[in-house]
BAZA-287047 format. One record per residue (C-alpha): z, y, x; chain. Coordinates in Angstrom, 3 decimals, m for minus. Example, Ala and Ser with C-alpha at 12.3 -4.5 7.8 and 13.67 -1.06 7.14 Angstrom:
2
@Z: 7.800; Y: m4.500; X: 12.300; mol: A
@Z: 7.140; Y: m1.060; X: 13.670; mol: A
***
This chain:
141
@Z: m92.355; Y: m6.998; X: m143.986; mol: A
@Z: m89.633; Y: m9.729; X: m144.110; mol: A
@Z: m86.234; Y: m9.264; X: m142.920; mol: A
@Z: m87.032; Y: m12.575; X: m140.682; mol: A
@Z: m89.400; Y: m10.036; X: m138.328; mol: A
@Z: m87.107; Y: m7.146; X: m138.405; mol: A
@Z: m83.113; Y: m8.565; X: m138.093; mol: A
@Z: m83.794; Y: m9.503; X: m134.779; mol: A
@Z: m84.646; Y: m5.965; X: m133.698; mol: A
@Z: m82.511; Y: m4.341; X: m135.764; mol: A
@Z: m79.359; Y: m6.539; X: m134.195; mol: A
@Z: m79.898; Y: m5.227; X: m131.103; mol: A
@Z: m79.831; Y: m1.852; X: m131.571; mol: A
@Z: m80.565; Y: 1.208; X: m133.742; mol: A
@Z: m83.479; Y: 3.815; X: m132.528; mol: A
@Z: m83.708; Y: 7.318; X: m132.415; mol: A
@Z: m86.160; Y: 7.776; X: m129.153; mol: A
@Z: m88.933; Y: 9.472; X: m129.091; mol: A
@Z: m88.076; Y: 12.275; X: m132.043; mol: A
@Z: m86.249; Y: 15.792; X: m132.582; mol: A
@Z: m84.988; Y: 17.588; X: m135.175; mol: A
@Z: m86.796; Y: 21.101; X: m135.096; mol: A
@Z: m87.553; Y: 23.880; X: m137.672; mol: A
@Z: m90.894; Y: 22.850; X: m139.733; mol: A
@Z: m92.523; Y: 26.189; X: m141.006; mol: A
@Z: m92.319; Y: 26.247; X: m144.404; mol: A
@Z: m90.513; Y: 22.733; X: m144.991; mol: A
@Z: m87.135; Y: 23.950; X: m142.669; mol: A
@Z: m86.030; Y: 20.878; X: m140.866; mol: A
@Z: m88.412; Y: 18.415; X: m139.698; mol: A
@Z: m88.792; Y: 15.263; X: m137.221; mol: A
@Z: m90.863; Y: 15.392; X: m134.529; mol: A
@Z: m92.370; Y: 13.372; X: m132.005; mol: A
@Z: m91.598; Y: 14.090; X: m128.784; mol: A
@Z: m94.040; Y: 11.132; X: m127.429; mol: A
@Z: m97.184; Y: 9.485; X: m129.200; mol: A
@Z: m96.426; Y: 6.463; X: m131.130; mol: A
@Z: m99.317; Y: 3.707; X: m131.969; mol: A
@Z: m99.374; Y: 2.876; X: m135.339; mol: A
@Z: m97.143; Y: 0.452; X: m136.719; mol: A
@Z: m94.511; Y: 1.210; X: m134.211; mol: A
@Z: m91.036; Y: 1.848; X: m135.170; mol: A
@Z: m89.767; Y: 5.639; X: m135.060; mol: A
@Z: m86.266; Y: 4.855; X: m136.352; mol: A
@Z: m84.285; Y: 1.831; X: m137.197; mol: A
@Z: m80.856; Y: 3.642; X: m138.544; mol: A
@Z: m77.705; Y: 2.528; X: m141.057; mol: A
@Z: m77.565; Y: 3.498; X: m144.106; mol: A
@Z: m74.572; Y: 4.167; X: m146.976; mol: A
@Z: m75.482; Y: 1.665; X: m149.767; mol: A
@Z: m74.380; Y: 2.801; X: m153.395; mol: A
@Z: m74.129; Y: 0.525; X: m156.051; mol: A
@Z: m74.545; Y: 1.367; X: m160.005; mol: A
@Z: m73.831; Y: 4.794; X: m159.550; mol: A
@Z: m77.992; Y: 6.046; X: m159.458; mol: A
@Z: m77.596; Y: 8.059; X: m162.347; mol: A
@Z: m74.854; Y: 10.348; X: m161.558; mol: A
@Z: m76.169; Y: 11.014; X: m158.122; mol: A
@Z: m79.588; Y: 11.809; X: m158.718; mol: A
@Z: m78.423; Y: 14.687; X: m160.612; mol: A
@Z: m76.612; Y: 16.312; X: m157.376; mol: A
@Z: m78.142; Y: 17.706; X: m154.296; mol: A
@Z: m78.153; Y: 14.301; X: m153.000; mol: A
@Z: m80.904; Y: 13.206; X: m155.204; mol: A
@Z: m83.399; Y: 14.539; X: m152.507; mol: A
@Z: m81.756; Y: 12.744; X: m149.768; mol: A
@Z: m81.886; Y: 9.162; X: m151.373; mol: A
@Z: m83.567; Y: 6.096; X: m150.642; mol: A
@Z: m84.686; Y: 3.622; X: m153.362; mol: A
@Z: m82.024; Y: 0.391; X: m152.309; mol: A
@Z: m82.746; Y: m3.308; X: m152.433; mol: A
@Z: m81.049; Y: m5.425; X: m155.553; mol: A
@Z: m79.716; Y: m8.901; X: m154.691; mol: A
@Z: m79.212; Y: m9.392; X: m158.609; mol: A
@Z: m82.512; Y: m10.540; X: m160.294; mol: A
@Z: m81.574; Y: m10.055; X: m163.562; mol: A
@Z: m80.087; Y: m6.762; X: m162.739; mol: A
@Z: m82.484; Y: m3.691; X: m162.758; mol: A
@Z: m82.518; Y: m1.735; X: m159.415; mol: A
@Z: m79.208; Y: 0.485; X: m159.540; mol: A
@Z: m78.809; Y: 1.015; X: m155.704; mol: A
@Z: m79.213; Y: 3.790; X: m153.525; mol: A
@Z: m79.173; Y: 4.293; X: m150.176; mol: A
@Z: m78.138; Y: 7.672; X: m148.295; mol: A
@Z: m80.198; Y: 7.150; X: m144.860; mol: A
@Z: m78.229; Y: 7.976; X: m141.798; mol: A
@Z: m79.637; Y: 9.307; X: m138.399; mol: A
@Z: m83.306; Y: 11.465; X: m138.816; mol: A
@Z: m83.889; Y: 9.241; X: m142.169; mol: A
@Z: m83.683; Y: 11.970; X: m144.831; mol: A
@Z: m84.662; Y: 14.662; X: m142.590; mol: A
@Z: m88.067; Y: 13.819; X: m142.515; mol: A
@Z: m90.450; Y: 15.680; X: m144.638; mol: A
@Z: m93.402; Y: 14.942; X: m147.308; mol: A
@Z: m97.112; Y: 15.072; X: m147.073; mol: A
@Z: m99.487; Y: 13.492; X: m149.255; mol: A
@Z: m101.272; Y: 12.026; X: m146.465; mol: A
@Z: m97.842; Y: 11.128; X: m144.674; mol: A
@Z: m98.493; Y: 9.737; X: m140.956; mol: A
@Z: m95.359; Y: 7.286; X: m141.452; mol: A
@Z: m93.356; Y: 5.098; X: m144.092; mol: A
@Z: m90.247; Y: 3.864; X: m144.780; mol: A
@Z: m88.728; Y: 0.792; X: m145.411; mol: A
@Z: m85.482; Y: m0.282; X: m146.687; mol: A
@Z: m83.244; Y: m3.608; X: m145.717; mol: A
@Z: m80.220; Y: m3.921; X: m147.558; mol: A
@Z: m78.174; Y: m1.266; X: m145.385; mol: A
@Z: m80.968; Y: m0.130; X: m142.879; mol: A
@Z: m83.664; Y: 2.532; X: m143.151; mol: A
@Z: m86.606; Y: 1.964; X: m141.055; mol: A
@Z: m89.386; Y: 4.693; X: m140.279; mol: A
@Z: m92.507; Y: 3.069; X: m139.219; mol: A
@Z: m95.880; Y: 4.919; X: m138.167; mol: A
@Z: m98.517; Y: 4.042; X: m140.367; mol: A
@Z: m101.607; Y: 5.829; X: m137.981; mol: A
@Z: m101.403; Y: 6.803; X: m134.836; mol: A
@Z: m99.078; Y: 9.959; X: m133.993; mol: A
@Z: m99.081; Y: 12.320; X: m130.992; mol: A
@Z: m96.400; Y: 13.986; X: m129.234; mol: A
@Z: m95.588; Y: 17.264; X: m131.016; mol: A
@Z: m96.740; Y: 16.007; X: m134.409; mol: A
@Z: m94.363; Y: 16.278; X: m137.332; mol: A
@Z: m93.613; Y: 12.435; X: m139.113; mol: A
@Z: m93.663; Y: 13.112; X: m142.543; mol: A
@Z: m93.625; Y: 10.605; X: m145.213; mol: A
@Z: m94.353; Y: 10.080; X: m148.925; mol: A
@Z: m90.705; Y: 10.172; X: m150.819; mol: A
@Z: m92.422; Y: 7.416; X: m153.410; mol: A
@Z: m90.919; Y: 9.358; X: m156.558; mol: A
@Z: m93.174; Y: 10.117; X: m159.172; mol: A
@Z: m92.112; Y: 14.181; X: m159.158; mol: A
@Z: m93.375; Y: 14.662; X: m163.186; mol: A
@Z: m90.906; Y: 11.756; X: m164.459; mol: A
@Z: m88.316; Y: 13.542; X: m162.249; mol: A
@Z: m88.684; Y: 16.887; X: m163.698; mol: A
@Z: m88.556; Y: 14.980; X: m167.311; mol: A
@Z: m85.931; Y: 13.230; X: m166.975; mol: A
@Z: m83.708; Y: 16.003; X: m165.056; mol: A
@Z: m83.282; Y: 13.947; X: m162.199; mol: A
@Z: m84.564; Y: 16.500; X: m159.760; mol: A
@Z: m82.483; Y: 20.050; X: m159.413; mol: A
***
């Protein structure tokens, strides 16, 4: 999606409607709906803490599981930014077959519902990190 479809929503306000934060057997915290949402709806439109060529030394903290891949303005510059999702953003859980998806926008995270979801449903989403390279390379703890 293009940031011309999404600034003008995201100028107006950020979301967090609709969702809780409640225990998620198995998982501890989740998100969940508290009313259906239709599928690509927005769940959450929230700010975000950009970080900037410092990747490497936080994906081996605990905030490597809270981190969003980050947009790079720099095209001859590999991808070096993070972003730490504020809000619900790196509350919500994975599933394989996740029922939404994120999306990043320079300092936003947005959740989006990628199939229909009903009230009481956990979002979950798929974190996008290949968990074998991880383990490899000693990024994840």
């Amino acid at each position: 999606m293009s940031d011309k479809k999404v600034k003008p929503f995201i100028k107006s306000k950020f979301v967090i409607k609709g969702v809780e934060v409640r225990f998620s057997k198995g998982k501890g915290r989740g998100v969940f709906a508290i009313k259906p949402f239709k599928k690509n709806e927005i769940i959450e439109c929230s700010p975000a803490i950009v970080i900037k060529h410092n990747k490497n030394l936080l994906c081996h903290t605990e905030l490597s599981h809270y981190l969003f891949e980050g947009e790079s303005n720099d095209h001859n510059d590999s991808n070096d930014t993070v972003l730490i999702g504020l809000g619900y953003t790196s509350i919500y859980n994975y599933a394989p077959e996740p029922n939404a998806d994120f999306e990043t926008h320079t300092d936003l995270v947005i959740i989006r519902a990628t199939k229909d979801i009903d009230g009481g449903e956990e979002i979950t989403v798929d974190y996008g990190w290949d968990i074998d390279t991880l383990y490899e390379t000693g990024i994840y703890l």
